[in-house]
N, C-alpha and C positions, 0 to 999 in steps of 0.2 A: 486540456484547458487551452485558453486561447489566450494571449497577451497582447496588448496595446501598442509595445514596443518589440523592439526585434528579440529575437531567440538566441539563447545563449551560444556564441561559437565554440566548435571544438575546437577550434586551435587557441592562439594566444600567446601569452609569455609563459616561461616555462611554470610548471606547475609545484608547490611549494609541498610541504609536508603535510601541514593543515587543510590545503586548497585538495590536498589526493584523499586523503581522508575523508572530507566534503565529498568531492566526487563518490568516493564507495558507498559510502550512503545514500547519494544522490541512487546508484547503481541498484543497491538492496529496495530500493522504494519503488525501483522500476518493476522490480520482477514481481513485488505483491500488488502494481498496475493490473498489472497482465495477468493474474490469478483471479484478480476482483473483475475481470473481463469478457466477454462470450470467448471462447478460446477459440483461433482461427490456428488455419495453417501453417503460416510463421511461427506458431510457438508450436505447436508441435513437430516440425519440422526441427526448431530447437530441440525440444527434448530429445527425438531421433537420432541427431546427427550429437548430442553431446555438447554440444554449444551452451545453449545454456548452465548445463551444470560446469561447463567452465570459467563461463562469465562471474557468475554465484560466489565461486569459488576463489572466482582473484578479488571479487570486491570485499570480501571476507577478508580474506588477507592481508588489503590493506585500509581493512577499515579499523575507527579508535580501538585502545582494549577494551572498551567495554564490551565491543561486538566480537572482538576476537575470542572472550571468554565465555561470552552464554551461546553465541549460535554453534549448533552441533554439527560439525563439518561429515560427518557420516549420516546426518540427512540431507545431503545434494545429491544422493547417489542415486536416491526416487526422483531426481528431476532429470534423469539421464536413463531412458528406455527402449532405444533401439526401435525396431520395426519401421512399418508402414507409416507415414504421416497423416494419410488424411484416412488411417483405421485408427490410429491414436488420435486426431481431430475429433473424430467419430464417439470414440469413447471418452472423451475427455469433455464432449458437449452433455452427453447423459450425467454425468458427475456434477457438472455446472451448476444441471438443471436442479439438483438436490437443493443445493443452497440459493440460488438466482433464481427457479421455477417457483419455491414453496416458501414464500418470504418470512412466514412463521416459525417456518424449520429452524432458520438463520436469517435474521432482521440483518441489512444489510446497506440503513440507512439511520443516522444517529439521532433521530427525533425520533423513530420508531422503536431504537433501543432501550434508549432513558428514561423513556412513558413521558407520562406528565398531562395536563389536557391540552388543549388544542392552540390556544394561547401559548402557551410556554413552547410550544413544538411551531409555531412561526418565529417568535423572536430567536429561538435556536437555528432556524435558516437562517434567518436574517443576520443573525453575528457571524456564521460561518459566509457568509456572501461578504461580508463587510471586512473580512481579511482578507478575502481573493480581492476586491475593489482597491484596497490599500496598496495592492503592487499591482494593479493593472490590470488583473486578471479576470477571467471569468470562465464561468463552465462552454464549453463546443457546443455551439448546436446541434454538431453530429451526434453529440452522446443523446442527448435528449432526459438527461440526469439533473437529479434537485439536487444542489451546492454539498448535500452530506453525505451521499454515498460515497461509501467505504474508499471504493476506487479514487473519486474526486478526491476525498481525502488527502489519499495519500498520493494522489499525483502531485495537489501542492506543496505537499511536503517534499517530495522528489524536486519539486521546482527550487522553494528555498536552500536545499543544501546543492542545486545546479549553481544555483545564483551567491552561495559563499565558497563554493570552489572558483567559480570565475573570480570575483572577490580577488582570493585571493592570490589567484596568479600574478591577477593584475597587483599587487601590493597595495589595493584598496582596503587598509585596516577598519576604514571608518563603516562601509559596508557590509564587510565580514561582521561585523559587531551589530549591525542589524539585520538580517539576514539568520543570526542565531539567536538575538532575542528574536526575530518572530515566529522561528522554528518553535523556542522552547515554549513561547505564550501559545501557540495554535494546539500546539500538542500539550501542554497541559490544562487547558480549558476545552479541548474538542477529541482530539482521534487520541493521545493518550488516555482518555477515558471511557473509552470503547470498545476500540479495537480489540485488547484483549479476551473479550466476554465475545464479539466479533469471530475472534479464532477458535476460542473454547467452542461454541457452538459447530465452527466448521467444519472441525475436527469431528464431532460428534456426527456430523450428517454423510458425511463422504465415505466411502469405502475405498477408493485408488491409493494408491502407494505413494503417486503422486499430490494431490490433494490434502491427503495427511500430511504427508512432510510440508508442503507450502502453509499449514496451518499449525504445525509444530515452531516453523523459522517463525514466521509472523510472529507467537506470541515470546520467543526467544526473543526478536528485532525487538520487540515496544517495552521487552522490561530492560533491554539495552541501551536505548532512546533515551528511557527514563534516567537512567544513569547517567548516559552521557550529558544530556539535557539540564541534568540536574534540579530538574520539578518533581513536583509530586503530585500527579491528576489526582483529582477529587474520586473516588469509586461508587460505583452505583451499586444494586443490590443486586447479588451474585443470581438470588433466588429469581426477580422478576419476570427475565424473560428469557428463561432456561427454554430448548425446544423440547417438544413430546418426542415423545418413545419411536414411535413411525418416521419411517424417512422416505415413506413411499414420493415419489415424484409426483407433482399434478398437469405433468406437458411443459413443452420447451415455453420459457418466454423470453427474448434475444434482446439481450441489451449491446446497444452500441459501445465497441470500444473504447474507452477517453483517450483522447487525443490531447 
């Protein structure tokens, strides 16, 4: 995503309890960026070297109890594989292509998940645009993404809990407090109401070690979210857009990573 105004720094004053907490969450939303991504070198070079499952691991630890209690800290261990980088790039693009090649397999965009006709599936973009517009933002043209992919998603949500960890280093209460209401309003009228059916699916398409666990956390993180959030999304129907039995692949299609 691209912002109007400048990007959050990492320095600042020192960083509060709440404001760390923000941050790890800010953290967890990064890593399901980068899962809902064509997978480049960088991250597999993370998985290789360990890195990532270490990052995973300290934002876990200090993120609120909600997350500390449902995410299973013995599934980071599949985000940490050793080898070759760009043989794990390699395989890690065929796996992609399961869920990002076969968009049926795993809808991967929330107008496409919650059905509806065609009407209803515009003003659905349109209110997802009109929270990113609210703080500035807007999708990359690098990505070349409509406002509700998964990743978009949840890159804003990585943004808003960026933007109440800075909050609240800085001792800006009065931003922290919006920043969390628009965390909780986005995710209970948009990505907490999908994303789960989102991971369920993913889970179902993927065969890597890897892959699965990043579709195990996800749906761990959103019923954590939920918690800490304190909403209730609305739920669709578990049944509607279950994928078929086949997970054969139909060819690479490369989406640009969100930025």
């Amino acid at each position: 995503m691209t912002e109007g105004e400048s990007t959050l720094p990492a320095s600042a004053a020192p960083v509060s309890a709440k404001g760390h907490r923000a941050a790890c969450r800010a953290a967890l939303y990064s890593l399901f960026v980068q899962i809902a991504a064509s997978p480049g070198e960088t991250l597999a070079a993370s998985v290789c070297d360990g890195s990532l499952r270490t990052a995973i691991d300290a934002a876990i630890r200090g993120a609120p109890p909600p997350h500390r209690t449902a995410l299973d800290r013995e599934l980071t261990s599949a985000l940490a594989g050793g080898g070759d980088p760009q043989t794990t790039c390699q395989a890690m693009l065929v796996e992609y292509t399961r869920f990002a090649g076969v968009p049926l397999l795993c809808p991967h965009y929330e107008a496409d998940l919650i059905g509806g006709d065609s009407f209803r599936a515009v003003h659905l973009v349109s209110d997802v645009a009109a929270f990113y517009a609210a703080f500035g933002v807007e999708v990359s043209a690098v990505a070349h993404e409509r406002p509700d992919y998964i990743g978009v998603e949840l890159d804003f949500m990585r943004l808003l809990a960026s933007k109440e960890a800075y909050a609240a280093a800085r001792g800006d209460r009065r931003r922290v407090r919006l920043s969390r209401a628009a965390q909780a309003r986005f995710f209970e009228e948009h990505l907490g109401r999908w994303a789960p059916m989102f991971a369920e699916n993913l889970g179902r398409v993927v065969d890597s070690r890897f892959y699965q666990a990043a579709a195990h956390l996800l749906l761990q993180f959103v019923a954590a979210e939920t918690t800490y959030l304190r909403v209730t999304p609305r739920p669709i129907d578990p049944f509607a857009h279950r994928p078929p039995e086949t997970t054969t692949p139909a060819g690479v299609i490369p989406l640009a990573v969100v930025s």
